[in-house]
N, C-alpha and C positions, 0 to 999 in steps of 0.2 A: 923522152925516151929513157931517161938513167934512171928515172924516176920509176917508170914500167918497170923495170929491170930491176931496179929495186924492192917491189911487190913482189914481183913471180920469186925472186929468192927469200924471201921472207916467209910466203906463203910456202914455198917447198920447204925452206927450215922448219918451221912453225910444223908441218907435217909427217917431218922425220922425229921431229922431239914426240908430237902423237904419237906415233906410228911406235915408238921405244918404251914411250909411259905405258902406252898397250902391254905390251910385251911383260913390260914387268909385272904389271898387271894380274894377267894370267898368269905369269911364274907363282906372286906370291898366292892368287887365288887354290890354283894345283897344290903350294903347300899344303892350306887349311883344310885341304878336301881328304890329305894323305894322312890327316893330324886324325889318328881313331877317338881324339876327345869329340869332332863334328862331326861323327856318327849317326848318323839319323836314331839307332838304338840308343846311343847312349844320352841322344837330346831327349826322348823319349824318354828315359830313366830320370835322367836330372828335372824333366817336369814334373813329373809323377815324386820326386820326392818333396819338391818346392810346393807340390799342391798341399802335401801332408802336413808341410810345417805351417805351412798358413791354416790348416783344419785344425791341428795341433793335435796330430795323429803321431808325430815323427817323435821316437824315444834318442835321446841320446846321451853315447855314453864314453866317460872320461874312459883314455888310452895313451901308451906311452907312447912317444914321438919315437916314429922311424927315424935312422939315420942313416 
């Protein structure tokens, strides 16, 4: 019997710990979705330039560092 008892609270912990990883989960997911770098446009930009550089289409040119 303590042993049963033992399970069903392990298994309800074990569940709540899921149930919070979840949670966070989709917290930090929401972040990178709000982050305009994982822009569907701007994944779309950043392939299109990466195709270039591998073509060796892509010109680049020295600039002074923002600060």
């Amino acid at each position: 019997m303590a042993q049963e008892y033992s399970k069903r609270e392990l298994s309800k912990s074990t569940s709540t710990i899921s149930e919070r990883e979840g949670e966070e989960t989709l917290q930090s997911q929401s972040k990178i979705v709000d982050d305009p770098f994982y822009l569907e446009s701007n994944m779309r930009y950043l392939k299109n330039i990466m195709q270039e550089i591998k073509e060796g289409k892509a010109h680049f040119v020295e600039h002074d560092l923002i600060e």
